[in-house]
N, C-alpha and C positions, 0 to 999 in steps of 0.2 A: 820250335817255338820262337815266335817275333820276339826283338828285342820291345821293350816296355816304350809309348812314346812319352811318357811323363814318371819319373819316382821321384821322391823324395821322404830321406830318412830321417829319424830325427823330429817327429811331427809332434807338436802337442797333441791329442784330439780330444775334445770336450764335446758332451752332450747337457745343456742345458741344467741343470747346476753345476754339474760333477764332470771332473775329468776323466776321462777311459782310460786314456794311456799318455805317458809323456816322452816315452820317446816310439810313437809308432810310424805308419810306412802308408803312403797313397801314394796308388801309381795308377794309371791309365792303360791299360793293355786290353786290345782286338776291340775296342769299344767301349770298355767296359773300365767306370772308377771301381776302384779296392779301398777301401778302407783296412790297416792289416794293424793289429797288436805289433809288440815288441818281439814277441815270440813266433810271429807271423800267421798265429790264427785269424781270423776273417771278422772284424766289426759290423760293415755292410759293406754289399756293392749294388749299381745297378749300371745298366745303361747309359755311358753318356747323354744319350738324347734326353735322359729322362730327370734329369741331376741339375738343380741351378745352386748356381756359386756367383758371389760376387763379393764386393769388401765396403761395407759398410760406413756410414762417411765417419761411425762414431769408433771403427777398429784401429788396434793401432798398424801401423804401415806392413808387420810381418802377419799379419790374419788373415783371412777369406773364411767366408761362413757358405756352408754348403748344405743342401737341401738334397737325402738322398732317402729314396721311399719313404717320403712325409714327413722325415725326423731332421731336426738341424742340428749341424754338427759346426764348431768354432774350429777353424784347423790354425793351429800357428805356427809356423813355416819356416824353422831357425837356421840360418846357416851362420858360420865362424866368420865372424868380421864384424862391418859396422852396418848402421838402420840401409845404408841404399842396398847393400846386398840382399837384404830379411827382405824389402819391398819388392825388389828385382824378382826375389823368389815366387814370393807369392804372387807377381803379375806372373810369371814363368808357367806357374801352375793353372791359372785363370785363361789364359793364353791356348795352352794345350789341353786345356778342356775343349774350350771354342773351337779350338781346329779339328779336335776329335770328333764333335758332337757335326762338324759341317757348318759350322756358321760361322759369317763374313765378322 
């Protein structure tokens, strides 16, 4: 099994009112986003190619909002420090989407 090219733990992940989970897990592997609980059951995934994500000009710096099988999800992105690391992150993840999915 390949190593993962994107994880990150720790995730908020909200579904349009309500939140799923506050500390769950999206990773990128063979292609494919995961959206995973805490417990590591499976929220959604699809296909990179098929998943848009981007960060909103009204999110704050640690968010990216992702679009996976029709449903949008708010992911907030925390790491231990200050706002340039949280932003870091979530371009980190925005970034390794795009490369995963093949696009420039």
């Amino acid at each position: 099994m390949a190593e993962p090219e994107f994880t990150a733990r720790g995730v908020r992940i909200a579904r349009w009112p309500r939140s799923l989970t506050r500390a769950g897990e999206v990773r990128i592997e063979d292609g494919r986003l995961a959206l995973l609980t805490s417990y590591g059951s499976e929220i959604d995934s699809a296909p990179v190619g098929a998943v848009r994500a981007g960060r909103p000009w009204f999110a704050k710096s640690d968010e990216a909002v992702a679009t996976v099988n029709g449903t949008r999800y708010r992911l907030t992105l925390h790491r231990d420090g200050d706002g340039d690391a949280e932003s870091a992150e979530s371009g980190r993840f925005l970034a390794a989407l795009k490369r995963a999915a093949g696009r420039r």
